[in-house]
Structure formats: C-alpha cells, structure tokens
N, C-alpha and C positions, 0 to 999 in steps of 0.2 A: 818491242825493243825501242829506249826511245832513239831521239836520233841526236846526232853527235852534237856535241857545243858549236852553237854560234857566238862571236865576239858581240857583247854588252858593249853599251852607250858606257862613256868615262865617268870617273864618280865626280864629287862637290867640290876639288882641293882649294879654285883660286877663289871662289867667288863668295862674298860677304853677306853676312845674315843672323838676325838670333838664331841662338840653337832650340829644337825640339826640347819641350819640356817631358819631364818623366820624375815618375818615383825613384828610380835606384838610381844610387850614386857612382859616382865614376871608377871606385875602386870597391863596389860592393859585388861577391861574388855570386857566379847566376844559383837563381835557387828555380827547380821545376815542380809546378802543380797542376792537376789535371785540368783539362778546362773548362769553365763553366759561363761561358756565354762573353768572359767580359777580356778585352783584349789586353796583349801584355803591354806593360809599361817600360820603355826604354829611354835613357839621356844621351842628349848627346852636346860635348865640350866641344872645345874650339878647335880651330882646326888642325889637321894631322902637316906635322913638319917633316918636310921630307928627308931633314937627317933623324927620324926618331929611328929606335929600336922596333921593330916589331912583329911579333913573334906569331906563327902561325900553324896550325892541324890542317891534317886532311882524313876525314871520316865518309864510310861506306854513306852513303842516303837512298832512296828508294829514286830518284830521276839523277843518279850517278857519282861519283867522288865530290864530293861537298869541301870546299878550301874556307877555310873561318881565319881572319886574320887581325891583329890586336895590338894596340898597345899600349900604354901604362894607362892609359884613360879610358879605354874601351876597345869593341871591334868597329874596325876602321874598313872591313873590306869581306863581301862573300862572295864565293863563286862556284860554282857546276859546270863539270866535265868529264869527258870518260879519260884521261892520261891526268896523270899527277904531275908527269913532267911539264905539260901545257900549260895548266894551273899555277904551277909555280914560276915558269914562266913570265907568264902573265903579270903574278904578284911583284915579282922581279922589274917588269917594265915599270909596275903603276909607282914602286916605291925604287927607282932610281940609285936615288944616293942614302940610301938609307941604309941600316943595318938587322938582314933579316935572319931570321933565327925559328928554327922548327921547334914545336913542343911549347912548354914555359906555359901561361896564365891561358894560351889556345886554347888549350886542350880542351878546359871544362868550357868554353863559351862551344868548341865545336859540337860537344854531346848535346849542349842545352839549343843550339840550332839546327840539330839534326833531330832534336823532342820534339820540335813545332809539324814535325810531319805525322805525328803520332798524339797529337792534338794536344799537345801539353803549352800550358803557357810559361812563359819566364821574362824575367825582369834581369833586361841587360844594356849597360853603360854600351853606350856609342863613341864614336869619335868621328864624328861625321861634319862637313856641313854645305852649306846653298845660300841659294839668291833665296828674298824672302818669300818669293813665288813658290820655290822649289820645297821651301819649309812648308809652308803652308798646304802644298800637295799632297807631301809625305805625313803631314799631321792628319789630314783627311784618308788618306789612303790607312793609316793604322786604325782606324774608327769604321772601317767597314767589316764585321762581324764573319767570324771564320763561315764557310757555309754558303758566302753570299758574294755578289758580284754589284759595282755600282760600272756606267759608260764614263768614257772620257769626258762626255757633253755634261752628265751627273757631278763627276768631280771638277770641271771647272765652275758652272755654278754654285757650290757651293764653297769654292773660295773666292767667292766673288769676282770670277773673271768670265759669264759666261760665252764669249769669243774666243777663250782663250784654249780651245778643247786641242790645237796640236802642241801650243806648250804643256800641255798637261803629260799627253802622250812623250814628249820628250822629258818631263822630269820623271818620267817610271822609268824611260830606259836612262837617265840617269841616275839612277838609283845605286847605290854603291853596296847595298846590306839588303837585298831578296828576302824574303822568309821573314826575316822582323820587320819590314816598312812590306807588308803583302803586293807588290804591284802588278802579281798575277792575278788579283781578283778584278782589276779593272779592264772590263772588254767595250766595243765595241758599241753603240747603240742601238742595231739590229740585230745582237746577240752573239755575235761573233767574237772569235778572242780576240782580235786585233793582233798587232808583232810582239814578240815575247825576245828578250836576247837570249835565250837558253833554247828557242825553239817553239814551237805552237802546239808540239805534243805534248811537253813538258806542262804549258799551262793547261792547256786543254785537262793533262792527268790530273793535276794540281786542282783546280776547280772539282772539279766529280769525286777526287777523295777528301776532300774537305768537307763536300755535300752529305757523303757517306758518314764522315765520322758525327757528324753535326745528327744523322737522323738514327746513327748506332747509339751514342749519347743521347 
C-alpha cells in the first residue's frame, strides 16, 4: 500500500527566469506515443497570474489520485494523493484568487500524465517558472532517461554548481509538475532515494517501475 500524501515543497510563482525551452507550443494539444528512449518535450511560458482561470482533473494513477491542473497556456500544477478533497484543497490554497474550474482542457493533459506511468511520452505546454538555477535543474532533470537515476552531487555538476547539491535538492521539491520535470529519478549519492514529497515509497515504486518498463521495452 503506498503511504498517504506528504505536503510538497511550493512551486516557482514569484521568482524570475527564462522559461524551459520545448517543442510544443502553448496551446498545442497533448499527443501520446510509446516510448522509445528519448525524453518528452514540454514548454513552458510566463508565469501563472494568480487571477487566471484554471481549470483542473483528477484521474485514478498507479501511486494514487493524480490532480493535473492548467491553464490557457499549459499545466501549471501536479499533485498525488489519496482524497480528492485534499488535492483540491491544496490546488485551492496554491491558486488563492484565482478562478478554479473542474474538467475544461484538464482533462486530456490528466490522461497524457497519467500515460507517463505506462511509459508513454508526450509533449505538453507548461506554465511554469524559476530562478535560473531552478531552470537549469529542471532542464537537467528532463534529460535524465526513463530507467535511470543521476545524485543530487551529479545534477549540480552538471549545471555548473558543483557546491551547490542542497539547492539542487531544493529545486526537485520545488518542483510544481512531477512526472514531466521526473524529480524522482534523482537520489542520493550512496544510492538511496533521498526525500520525495509524495513519500519515499512512492519513489522508491517509481524508480523499479521505470526500470521494469525500460527492460520490458
């Protein structure tokens, strides 16, 4: 069984940064294809105002109620939990003054986020953003290949901070969109998962079924 939602680290709202570059456009709708080694491609625009509209699902997943949330420019928000009430919640806190709406353009980003557990890739618009440290995390964190795990000390190196391994760790649990910027794949240096905000089962599961599907494929 896994075990119940723990509260995730906040997402990107105030802080300044280019956005993540990607193939699909802001209002391009997801399309899903099986996967074949190379990872999806997602954009992501400026950032989310907190009077937008946006509109959100909540679909079964294999580590619990999956919440996918969106709006006129992309998903702006994921999260896991076993109560929908929580989840929404939650989505409730993050987007304040906003005006939220179930259903609408969710829908299909929730199925195409809930494909990625069933190893399909897709290409979908963000609405995200960071400090440029935090871009540069998440751009590295999509570049690590389903299947595989890099350490925190691995991905600061390679954004040329290598001191910089507890910001690193801090921008996964800043992470606002799970499953598309993968920040479960990054553990530990001596093999361990390191903190997950969904739990340590969750990643722990997460890894070994990724592993599976990489050596079922």
């Amino acid at each position: 069984m896994m075990p119940k939602r723990v509260e995730r680290g906040g997402g990107s709202g105030h802080s300044t940064g280019s956005p993540l570059q990607g193939r699909a456009g802001a209002h391009e709708a997801p399309r899903r294809k099986q996967k074949q080694g190379r990872r999806a491609a997602s954009a992501v625009n400026k950032a989310i105002s907190p009077n937008d509209t946006v509109t959100y699902a909540i679909v079964d997943s294999p580590i619990g109620r999956l919440l996918v949330a969106a709006t006129e420019r992309g998903i702006s928000w994921v999260d896991v939990g076993d109560s929908d009430d929580e989840l929404i919640k939650g989505l409730r806190f993050r987007h304040q003054r906003g005006n939220i709406i179930r259903g609408g353009r969710a829908i299909p980003f929730a199925e195409a986020v809930k494909g990625l557990f069933d190893g399909y890739e897709t290409q979908l618009p963000l609405d995200i953003r960071g400090t440029d440290f935090q871009l540069d995390v998440w751009r590295t964190i999509q570049r690590i290949p389903q299947g595989e795990t890099r350490s925190y000390s691995e991905v600061a190196r390679l954004v040329g901070r290598p001191s910089a391994v507890r910001a690193v760790a801090n921008a996964c649990a800043s992470n606002p969109v799970p499953f598309i910027i993968p920040c479960h794949r990054v553990i530990r240096k001596d093999g361990e998962p390191g903190g997950y905000g969904f739990g340590i089962q969750r990643k722990e599961w997460l890894i070994e079924h990724e592993q599976k599907l990489v050596h079922r494929n």
